[in-house]
C-alpha positions as CSV (number, residue, x, y, z in Angstrom):
1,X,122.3,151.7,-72.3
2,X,122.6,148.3,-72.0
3,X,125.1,147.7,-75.0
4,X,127.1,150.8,-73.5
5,X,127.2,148.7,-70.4
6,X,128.6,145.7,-72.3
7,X,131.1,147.9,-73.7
8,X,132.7,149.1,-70.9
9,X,131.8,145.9,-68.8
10,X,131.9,143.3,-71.0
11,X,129.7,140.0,-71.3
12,X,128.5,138.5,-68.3
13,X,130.7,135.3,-66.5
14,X,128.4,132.1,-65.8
15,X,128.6,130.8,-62.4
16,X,130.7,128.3,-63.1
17,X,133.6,130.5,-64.4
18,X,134.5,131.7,-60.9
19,X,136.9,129.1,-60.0
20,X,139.0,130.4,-63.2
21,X,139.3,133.9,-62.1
22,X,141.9,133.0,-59.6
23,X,145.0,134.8,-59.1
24,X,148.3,133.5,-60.4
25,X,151.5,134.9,-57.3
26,X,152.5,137.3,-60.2
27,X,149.1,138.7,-60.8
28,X,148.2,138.8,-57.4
29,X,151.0,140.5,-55.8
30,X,149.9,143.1,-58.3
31,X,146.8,143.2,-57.2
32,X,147.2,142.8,-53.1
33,X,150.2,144.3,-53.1
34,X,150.1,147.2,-54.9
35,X,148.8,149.4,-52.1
36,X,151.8,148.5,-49.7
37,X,154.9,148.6,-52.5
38,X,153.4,152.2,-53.7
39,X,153.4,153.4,-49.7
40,X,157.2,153.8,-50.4
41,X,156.2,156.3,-52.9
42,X,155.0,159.1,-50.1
43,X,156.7,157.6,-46.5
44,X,160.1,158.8,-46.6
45,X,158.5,162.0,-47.2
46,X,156.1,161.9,-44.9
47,X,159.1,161.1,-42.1
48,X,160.5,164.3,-43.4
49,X,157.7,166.4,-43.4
50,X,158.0,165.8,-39.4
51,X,162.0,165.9,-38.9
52,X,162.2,169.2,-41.1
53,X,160.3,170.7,-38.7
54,X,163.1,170.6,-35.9
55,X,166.0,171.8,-39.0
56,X,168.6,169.9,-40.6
57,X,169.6,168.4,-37.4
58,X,166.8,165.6,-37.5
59,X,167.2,164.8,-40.8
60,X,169.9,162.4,-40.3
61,X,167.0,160.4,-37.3
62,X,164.9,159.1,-41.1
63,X,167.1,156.4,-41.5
64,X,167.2,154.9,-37.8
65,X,163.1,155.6,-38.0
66,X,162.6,153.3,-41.4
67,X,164.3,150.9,-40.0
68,X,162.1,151.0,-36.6
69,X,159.5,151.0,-39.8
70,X,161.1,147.7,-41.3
71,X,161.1,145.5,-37.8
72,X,157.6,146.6,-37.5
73,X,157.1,145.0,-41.0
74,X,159.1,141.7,-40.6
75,X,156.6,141.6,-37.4
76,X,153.6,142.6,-39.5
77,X,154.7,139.8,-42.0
78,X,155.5,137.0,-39.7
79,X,152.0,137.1,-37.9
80,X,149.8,137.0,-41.3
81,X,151.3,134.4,-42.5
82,X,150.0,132.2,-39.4
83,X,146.7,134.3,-39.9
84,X,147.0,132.9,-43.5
85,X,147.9,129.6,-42.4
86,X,145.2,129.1,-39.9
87,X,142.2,131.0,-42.5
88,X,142.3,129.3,-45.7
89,X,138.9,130.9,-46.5
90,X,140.5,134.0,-45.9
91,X,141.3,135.6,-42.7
92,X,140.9,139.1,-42.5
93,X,140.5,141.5,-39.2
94,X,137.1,141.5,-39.4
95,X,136.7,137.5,-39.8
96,X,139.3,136.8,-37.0
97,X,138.7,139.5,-34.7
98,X,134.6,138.0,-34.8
99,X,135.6,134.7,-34.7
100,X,137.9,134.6,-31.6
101,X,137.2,137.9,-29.7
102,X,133.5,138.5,-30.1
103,X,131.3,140.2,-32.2
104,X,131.9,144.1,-31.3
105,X,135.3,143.8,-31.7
106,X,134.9,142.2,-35.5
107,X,132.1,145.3,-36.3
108,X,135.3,147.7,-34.6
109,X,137.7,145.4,-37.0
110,X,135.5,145.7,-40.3
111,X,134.3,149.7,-40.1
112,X,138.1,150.1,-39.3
113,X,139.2,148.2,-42.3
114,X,136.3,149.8,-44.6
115,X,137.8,152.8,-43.4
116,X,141.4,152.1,-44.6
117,X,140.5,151.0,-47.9
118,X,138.0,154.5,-48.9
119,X,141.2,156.4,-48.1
120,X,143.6,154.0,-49.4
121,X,141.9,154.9,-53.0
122,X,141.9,158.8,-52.0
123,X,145.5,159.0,-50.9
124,X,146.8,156.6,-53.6
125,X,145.7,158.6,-56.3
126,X,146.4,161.9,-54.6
127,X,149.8,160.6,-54.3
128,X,150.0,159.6,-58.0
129,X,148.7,162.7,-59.4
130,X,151.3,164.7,-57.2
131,X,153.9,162.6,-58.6
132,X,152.7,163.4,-62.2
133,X,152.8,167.0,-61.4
134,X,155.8,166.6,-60.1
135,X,157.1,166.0,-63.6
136,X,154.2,168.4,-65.5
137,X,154.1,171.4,-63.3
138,X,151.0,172.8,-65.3
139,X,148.7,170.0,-64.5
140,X,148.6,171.2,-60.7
141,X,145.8,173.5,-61.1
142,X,143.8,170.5,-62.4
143,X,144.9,167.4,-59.5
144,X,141.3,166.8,-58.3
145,X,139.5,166.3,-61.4
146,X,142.8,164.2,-62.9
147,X,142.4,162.0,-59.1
148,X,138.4,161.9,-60.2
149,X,139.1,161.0,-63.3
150,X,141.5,158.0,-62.3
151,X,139.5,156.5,-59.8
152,X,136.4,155.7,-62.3
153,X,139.0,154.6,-65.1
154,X,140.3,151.7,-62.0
155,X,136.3,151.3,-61.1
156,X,135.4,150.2,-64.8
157,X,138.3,148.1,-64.9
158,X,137.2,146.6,-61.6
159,X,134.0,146.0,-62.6
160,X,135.3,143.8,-65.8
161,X,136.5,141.0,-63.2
162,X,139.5,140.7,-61.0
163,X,141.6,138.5,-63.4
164,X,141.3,140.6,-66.2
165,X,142.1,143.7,-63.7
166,X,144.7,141.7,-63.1
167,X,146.9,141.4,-65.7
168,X,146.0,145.2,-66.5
169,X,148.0,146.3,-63.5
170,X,150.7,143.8,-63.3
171,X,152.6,145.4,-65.8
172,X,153.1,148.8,-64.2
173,X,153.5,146.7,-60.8
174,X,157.1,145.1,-62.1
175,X,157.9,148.3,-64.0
176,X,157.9,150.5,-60.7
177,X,159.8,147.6,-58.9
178,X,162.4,147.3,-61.2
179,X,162.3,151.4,-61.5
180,X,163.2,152.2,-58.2
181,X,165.8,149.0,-57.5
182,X,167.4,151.2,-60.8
183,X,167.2,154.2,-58.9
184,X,168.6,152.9,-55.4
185,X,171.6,151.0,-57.0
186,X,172.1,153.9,-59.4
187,X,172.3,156.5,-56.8
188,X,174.7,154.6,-54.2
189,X,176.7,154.2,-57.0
190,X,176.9,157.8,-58.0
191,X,177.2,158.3,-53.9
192,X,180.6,155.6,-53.9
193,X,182.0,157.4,-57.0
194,X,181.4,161.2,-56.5
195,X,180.7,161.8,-52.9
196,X,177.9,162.7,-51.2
197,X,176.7,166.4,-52.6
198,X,177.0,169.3,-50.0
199,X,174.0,170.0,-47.8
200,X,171.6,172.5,-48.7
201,X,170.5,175.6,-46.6
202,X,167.7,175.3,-44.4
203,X,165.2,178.2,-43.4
204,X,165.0,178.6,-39.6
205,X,163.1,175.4,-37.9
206,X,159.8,176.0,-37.2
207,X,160.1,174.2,-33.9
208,X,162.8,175.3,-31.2
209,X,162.5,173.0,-28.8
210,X,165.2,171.0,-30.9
211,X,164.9,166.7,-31.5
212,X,162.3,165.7,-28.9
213,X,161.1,162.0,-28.1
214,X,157.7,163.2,-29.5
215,X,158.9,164.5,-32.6
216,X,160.5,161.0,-33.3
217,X,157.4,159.0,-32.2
218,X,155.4,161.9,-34.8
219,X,157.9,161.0,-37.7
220,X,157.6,157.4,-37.0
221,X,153.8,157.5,-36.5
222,X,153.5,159.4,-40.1
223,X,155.7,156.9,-41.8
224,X,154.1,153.6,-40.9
225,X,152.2,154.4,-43.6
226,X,154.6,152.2,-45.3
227,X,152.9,149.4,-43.7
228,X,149.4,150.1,-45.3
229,X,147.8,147.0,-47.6
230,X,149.9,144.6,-45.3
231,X,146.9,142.9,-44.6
232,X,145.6,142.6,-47.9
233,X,146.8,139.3,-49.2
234,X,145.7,137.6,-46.0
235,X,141.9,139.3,-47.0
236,X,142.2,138.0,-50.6
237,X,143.1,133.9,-50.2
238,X,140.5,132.4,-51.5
239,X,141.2,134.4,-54.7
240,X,145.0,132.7,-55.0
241,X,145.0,129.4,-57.7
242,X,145.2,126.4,-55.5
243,X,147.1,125.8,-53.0
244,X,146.0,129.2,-51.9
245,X,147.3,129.3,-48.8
246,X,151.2,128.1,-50.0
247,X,150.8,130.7,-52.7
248,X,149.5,133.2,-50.1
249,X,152.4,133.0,-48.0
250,X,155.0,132.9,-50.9
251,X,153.2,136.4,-52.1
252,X,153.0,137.8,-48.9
253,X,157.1,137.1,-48.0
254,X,158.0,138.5,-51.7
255,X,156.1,141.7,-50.8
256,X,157.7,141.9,-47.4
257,X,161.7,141.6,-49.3
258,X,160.4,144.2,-52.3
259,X,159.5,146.6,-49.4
260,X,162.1,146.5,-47.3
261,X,164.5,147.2,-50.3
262,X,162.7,150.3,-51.6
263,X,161.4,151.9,-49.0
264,X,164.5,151.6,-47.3
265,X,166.5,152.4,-50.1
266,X,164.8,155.3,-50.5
267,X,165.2,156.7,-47.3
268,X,169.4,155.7,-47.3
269,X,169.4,157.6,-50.6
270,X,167.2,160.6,-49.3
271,X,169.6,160.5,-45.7
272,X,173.0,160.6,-48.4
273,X,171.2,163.3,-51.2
274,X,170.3,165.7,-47.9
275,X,166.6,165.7,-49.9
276,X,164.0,167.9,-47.8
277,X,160.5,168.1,-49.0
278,X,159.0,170.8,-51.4
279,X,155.7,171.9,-51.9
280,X,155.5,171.3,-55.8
281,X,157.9,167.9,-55.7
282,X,158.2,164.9,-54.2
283,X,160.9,163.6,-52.2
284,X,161.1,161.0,-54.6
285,X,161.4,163.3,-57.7
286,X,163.8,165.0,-56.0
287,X,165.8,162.0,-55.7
288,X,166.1,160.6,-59.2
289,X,166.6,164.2,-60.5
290,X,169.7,164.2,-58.4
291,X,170.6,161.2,-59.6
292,X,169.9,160.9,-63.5
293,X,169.2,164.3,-63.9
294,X,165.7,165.3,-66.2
295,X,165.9,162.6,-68.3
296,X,164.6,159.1,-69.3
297,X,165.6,157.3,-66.4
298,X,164.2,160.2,-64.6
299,X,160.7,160.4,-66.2
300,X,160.6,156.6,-66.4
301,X,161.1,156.2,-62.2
302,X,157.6,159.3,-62.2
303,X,155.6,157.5,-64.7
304,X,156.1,154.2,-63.1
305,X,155.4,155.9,-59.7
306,X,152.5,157.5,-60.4
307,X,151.1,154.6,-62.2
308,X,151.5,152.4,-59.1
309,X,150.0,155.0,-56.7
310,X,146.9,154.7,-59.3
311,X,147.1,151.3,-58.8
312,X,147.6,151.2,-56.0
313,X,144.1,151.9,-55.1
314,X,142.9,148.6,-56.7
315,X,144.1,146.7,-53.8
316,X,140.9,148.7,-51.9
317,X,139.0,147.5,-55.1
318,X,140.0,144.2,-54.4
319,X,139.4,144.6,-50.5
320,X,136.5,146.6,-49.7
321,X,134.0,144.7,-51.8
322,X,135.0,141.7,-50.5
323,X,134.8,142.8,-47.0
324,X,131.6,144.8,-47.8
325,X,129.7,141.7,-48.9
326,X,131.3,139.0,-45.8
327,X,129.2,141.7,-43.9
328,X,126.6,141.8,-46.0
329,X,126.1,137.8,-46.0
330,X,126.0,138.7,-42.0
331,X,123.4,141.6,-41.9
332,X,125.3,144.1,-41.1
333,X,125.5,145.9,-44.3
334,X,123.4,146.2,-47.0
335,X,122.6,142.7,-48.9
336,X,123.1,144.4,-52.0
337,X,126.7,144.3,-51.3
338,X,126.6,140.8,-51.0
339,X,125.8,140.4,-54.4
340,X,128.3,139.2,-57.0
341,X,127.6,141.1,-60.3
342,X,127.8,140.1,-64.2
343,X,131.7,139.9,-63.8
344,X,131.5,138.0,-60.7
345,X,132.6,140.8,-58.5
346,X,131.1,142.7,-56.0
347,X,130.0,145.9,-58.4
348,X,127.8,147.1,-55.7
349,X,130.6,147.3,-53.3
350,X,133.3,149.0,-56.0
351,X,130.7,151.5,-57.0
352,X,130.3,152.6,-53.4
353,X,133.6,152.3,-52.8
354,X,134.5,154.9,-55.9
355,X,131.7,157.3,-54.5
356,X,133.2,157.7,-51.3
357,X,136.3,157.6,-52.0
358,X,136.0,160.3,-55.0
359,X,134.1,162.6,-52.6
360,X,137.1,162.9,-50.2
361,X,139.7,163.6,-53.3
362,X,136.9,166.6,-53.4
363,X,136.7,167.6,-50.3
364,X,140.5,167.6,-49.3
365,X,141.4,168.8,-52.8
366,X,143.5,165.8,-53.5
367,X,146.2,167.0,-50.8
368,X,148.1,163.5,-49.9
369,X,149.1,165.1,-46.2
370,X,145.6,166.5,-45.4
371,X,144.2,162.8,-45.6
372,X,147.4,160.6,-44.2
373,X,146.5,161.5,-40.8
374,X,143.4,159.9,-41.3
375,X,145.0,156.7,-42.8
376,X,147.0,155.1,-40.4
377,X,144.3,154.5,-37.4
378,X,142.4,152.3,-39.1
379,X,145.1,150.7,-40.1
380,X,146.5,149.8,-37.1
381,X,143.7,148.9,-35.1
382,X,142.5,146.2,-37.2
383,X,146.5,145.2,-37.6
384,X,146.0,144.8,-33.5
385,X,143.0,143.4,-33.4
386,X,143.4,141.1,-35.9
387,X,147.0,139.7,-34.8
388,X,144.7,139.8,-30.8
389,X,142.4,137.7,-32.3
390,X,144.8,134.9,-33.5
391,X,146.2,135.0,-29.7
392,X,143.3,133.8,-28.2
393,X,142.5,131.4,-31.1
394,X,145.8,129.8,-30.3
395,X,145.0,129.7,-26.4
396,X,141.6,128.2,-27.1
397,X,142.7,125.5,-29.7
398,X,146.0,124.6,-28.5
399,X,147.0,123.1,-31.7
400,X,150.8,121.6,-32.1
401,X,153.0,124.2,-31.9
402,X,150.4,127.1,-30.6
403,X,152.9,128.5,-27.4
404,X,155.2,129.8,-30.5
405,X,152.4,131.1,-32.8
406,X,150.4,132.5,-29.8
407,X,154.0,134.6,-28.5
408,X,154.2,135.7,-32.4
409,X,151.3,136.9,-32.8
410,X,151.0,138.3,-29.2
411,X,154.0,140.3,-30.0
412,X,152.8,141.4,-32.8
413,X,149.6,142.9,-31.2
414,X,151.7,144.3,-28.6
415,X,153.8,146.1,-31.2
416,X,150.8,147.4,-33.3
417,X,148.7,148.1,-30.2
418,X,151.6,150.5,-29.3
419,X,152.1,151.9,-33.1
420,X,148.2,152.6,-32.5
421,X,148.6,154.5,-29.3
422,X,151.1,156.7,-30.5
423,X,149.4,157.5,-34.3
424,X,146.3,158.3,-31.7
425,X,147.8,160.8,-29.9
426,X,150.9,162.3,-32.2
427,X,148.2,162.6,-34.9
428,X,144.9,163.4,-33.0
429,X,144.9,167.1,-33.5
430,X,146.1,166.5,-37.1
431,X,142.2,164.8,-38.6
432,X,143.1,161.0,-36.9
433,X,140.3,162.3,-34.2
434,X,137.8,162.0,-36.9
435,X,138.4,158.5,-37.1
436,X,138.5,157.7,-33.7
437,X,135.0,159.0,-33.8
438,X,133.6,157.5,-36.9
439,X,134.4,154.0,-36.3
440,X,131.9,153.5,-33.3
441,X,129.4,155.8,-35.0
442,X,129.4,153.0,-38.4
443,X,130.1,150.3,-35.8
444,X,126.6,151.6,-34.1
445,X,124.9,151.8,-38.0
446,X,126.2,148.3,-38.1
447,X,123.9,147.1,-34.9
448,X,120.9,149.0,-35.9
449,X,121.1,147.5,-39.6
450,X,121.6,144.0,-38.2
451,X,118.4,145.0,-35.9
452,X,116.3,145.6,-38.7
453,X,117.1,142.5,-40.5
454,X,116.5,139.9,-37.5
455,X,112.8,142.2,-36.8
456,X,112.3,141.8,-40.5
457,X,113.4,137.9,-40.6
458,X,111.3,137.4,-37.5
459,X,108.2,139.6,-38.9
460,X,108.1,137.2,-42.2
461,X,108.6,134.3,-40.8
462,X,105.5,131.5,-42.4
463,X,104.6,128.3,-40.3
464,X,101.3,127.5,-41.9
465,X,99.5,130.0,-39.7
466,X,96.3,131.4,-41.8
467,X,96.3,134.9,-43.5
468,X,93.7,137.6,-43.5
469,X,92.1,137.9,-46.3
470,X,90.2,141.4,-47.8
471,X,86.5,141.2,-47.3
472,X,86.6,143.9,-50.0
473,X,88.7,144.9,-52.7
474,X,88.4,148.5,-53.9
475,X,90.5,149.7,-57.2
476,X,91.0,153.2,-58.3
477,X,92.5,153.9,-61.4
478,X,93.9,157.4,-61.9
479,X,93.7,158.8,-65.5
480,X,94.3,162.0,-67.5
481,X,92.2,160.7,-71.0
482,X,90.3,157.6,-72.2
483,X,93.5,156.2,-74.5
484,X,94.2,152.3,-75.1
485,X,96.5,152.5,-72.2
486,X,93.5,153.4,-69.7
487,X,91.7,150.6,-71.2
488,X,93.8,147.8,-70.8
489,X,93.9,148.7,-67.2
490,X,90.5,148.9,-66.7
491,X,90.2,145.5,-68.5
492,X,92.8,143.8,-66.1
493,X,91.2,145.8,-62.9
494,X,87.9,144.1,-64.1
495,X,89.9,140.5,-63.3
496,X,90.5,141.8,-59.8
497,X,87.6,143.0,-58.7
498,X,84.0,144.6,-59.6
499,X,84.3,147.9,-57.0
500,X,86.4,150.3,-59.7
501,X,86.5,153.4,-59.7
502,X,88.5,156.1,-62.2
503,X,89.7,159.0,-60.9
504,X,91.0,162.2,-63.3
505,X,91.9,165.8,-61.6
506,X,90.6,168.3,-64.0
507,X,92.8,171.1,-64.3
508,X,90.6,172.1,-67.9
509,X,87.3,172.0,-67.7
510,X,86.3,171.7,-71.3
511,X,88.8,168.6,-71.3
512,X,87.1,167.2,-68.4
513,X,83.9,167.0,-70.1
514,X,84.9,165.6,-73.3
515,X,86.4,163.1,-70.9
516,X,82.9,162.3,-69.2
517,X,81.0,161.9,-72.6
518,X,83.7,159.7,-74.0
519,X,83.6,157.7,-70.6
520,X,79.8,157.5,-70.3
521,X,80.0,156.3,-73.8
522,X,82.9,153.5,-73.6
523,X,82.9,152.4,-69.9
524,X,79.4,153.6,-68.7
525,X,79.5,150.7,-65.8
526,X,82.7,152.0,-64.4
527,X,82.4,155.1,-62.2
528,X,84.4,158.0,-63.0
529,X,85.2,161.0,-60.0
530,X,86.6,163.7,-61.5
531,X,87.7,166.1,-59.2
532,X,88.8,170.2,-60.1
533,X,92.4,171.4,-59.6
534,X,92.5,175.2,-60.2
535,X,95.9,175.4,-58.9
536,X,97.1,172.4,-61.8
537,X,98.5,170.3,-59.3
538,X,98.0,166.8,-60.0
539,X,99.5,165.0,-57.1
540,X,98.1,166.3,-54.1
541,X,94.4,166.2,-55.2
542,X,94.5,162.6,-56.0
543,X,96.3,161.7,-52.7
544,X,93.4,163.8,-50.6
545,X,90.8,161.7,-52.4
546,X,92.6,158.5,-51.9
547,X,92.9,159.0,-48.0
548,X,89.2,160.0,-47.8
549,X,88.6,156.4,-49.7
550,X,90.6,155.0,-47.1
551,X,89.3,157.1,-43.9
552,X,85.7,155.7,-45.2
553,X,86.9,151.8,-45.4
554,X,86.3,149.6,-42.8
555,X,88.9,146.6,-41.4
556,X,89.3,144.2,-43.9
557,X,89.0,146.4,-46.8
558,X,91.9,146.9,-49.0
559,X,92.4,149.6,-52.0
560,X,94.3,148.8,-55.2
561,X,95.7,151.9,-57.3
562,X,96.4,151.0,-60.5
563,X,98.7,153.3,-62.8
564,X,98.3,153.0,-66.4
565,X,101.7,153.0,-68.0
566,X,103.2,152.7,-71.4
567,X,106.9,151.6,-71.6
568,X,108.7,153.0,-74.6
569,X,110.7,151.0,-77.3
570,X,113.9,152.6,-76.3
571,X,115.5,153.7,-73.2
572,X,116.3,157.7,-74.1
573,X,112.0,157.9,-75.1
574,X,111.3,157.4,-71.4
575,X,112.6,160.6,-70.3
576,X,110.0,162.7,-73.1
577,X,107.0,161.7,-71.0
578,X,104.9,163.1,-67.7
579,X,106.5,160.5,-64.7
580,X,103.2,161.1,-62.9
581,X,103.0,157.6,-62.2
582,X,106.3,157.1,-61.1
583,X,105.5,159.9,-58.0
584,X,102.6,158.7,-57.4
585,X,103.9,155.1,-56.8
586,X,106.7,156.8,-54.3
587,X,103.8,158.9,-52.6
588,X,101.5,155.4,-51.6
589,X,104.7,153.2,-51.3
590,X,104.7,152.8,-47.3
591,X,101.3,153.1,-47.0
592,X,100.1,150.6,-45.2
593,X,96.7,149.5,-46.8
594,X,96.9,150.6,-50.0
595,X,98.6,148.2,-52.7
596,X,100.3,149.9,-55.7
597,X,100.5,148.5,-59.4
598,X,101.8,149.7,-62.4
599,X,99.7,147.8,-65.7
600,X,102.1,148.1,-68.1
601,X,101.7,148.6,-72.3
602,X,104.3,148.6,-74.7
603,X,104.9,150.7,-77.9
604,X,105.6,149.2,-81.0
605,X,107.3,152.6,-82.3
């Protein structure tokens, strides 16, 4: 087990290796990024999906929406870098938000953003895997155990350290960039030299009501996913090479330029090709098969898409843990996710992360427009409550030049405060309700798990006040025969204290008495209770006669069980052996008086 953990793993990183696995601005706009440059992949077709509704009439409003989409961005951009700028440490919703608005609103910030990166992972991958069936109609029938699959083969490589990760996924990263500035220029070209093709008939809108204000505000609503992973880099600073903050900024600005040109290229080219969406293809397979037709070009732009909606998932990798374990460190979570592991990452956090996030691909059956409407609240909220936060750390501090950061960043909140209204109510009846719910039910399992940790903190606290010790000290030692293993318990019990007494349930009587004559003979100054089972159950017998021992004690008396155990050379032997001990251990575990031991021995074959 253990070499097959080093296999896929790899050797654990000292300590004092973690200021080398920082991130180069090529490897991490791989890594941060990828989650907002593969959002053009499924936008523009998620604008459509709205406008079709109304007929070919709307179609031509995608265009005028992305760019709405694009100001946002240049907004979205232009307020994280001052985040950046004034959180060196890292400044993400949940750290901001707590910092400068309060405590609930950081919790609201954090479950929000945990939230966004679970289905960041489960739409990512559903994207990429309908972008590979796109191109391999016959792997449909198989998308949800292909989106399983995928998510596990990023966890391992997550789990093997986030430079290494690193320079895994930059590859793909550049080759999608590069794939789709081929296909933009390529297609306006073929547009400037051949005309734009005639428009294809429409089946009869499904709405009648014509263009309508809400219908624009639902088709702008479902494309802001564009804007998802925004935040990321200003999340992941202290993981830039030094000076992390420059190199922050000058990541965060070349992710803002990369996404303006394809996502907006991609809607101009879908406006010019009249693309609608289809069931079994993508808008944006539709687009380079007009284009370049089926060929290498063709399969080139789907490979490289649906390797950086894979990847795109890893900025969640990168993310979650990281914001898992900051609440961690603060109660409010789990410690375990606080935790760095061998690699020096958060595995705790990525494994949860995969569980979750593998369990909604299930559940939704992998369908990318099921879980969208479930994407974007998140999102926004901790966009406005993060960018509300800096505004009233600019009022408090009044540092040289605040008036124009604190106007930014106010605008900014306005903006995405706005965004979040409408995604509320456009989407509502569409899964974002579930959302809106969930966050103040985790926000509330935040509170009680911080609760438990200041009672615990407070019930263990030690000032030198004295402690109660047992007057008496009874063992029992449950048995099933007299073999070495029994022995070297009752030898070590003997080291604890004279009152012992062994226990076996007889479910043979012939056995049992063998068992008293070898007893009487080997241990005579031990007691030994045995008590009959005719129904064979082992459990329940020796709990009833272990609460009658402690019904009979008086204050100041504590009982000892001590299972005799014998641990097998390898790992696969421990599964061919009774786990009696192992239930009985979880039976007396919160029981209050009663201490449990396991006295182990080891096999030499």
């Amino acid at each position: 087990m253990f070499s097959l953990k080093r296999f896929f793993i790899g050797k654990p990183l000292s300590t004092s290796q973690l200021a080398h696995e920082r991130l180069t601005k090529k490897k991490a706009l791989a890594v941060f990024s990828s989650d907002a440059l593969s959002s053009v992949a499924y936008a523009t077709e998620e604008i459509l999906l709205v406008l079709v509704l109304a007929g070919a009439v709307a179609l031509p409003y995608s265009f005028p929406i992305a760019l709405g989409i694009l100001a946002l961005l240049l907004i979205l951009v232009l307020s994280y870098r001052q985040t950046i700028l004034a959180y060196p440490s890292g400044g993400g919703a949940y750290i901001v938000a707590k910092d400068n608005l309060g405590v609930y609103p950081g919790l609201v910030a954090g479950s929000a953003l945990l939230i966004d990166y679970t289905l960041t992972v489960a739409v990512s991958i559903a994207a990429g895997v309908a972008a590979l069936t796109s191109a391999f109609p016959a792997l449909m029938d198989h998308k949800v155990l292909i989106a399983v699959v995928f998510i596990w083969i990023l966890t391992i490589l997550n789990l093997r350290g986030i430079t290494e990760s690193a320079t895994i996924f930059a590859f793909p990263t550049y080759i999608f960039i590069f794939s789709i500035i081929i296909l933009v220029g390529s297609g306006i070209f073929e547009l400037v030299t051949h005309g734009r093709p005639p428009v294809p008939e429409l089946p009869e809108p499904a709405l009648t009501g014509g263009v309508t204000l809400f219908l624009l505000l639902r088709a702008f609503s479902s494309g802001c996913a564009a804007l998802t992973g925004v935040e990321a880099i200003s999340n992941g600073v202290p993981a830039f090479k030094k000076p992390e903050s420059r190199n922050a900024v000058i990541t965060l600005m070349i992710m803002g330029g990369i996404i303006v040109i394809l996502f907006g290229g991609i809607t101009l080219l879908a406006n010019l090709y009249h693309i609608t969406p289809k069931h079994d293809e993508t808008v944006v397979s539709q687009i380079a098969a007009e284009v370049f037709g089926r060929n290498f070009f063709y399969y080139l732009v789907q490979f490289s898409t649906a390797m950086i909606l894979f990847l795109a998932a890893n900025t969640s990798f990168a993310g979650f843990p990281m914001l898992a374990s900051l609440l961690g460190q603060d109660g409010y979570v789990s410690r375990l996710l606080a935790a760095r592991g061998d690699r020096l990452v958060y595995s705790n956090g990525i494994i949860v992360l995969a569980t979750v996030a593998s369990l909604l691909v299930i559940i939704f059956q992998g369908n990318v427009h099921a879980l969208i409407p479930l994407y974007a609240v998140g999102v926004f909220l901790s966009f406005t409550l993060s960018q509300t936060g800096m505004v009233a750390r600019w009022i408090r501090k009044k540092e040289r030049g605040w008036l124009s950061h604190a106007l930014i960043n106010g605008f900014g909140a306005m903006v995405t405060g706005t965004v979040l209204v409408v995604i509320a109510i456009t989407k509502f009846t569409h899964g974002a309700w579930m959302v809106i719910v969930l966050i103040p039910l985790i926000v509330l399992l935040f509170t009680k798990i911080h609760e438990h940790y200041l009672d615990v903190a407070k019930e263990l606290a030690y000032h030198g006040e004295p402690v109660v010790k047992p007057n008496r000290h009874t063992i029992v030692i449950p048995l099933a025969s007299l073999t070495r293993v029994v022995a070297n318990t009752v030898e070590y019990a003997k080291t604890l204290s004279p009152d012992i007494v062994a226990v076996h349930i007889s479910i043979d009587d012939e056995k049992a008495e063998k068992l008293r004559r070898k007893w009487g003979e080997l241990e005579p100054d031990i007691k030994l209770v045995t008590i009959p089972s005719p129904y064979r159950a082992i459990l329940t017998p020796l709990l009833e006669y272990i609460n009658e021992l402690e019904a009979q004690s008086r204050p100041g008396e504590l009982i000892t069980v001590l299972i005799p155990e014998f641990v097998t050379r390898k790992w696969w032997q421990y599964f061919l052996h009774n786990q009696s001990g192992l239930l009985l251990k979880t039976a007396l575990l919160l029981r209050k008086d009663i201490v449990v031991a396991s006295v182990p021995f080891h096999l030499s074959h």
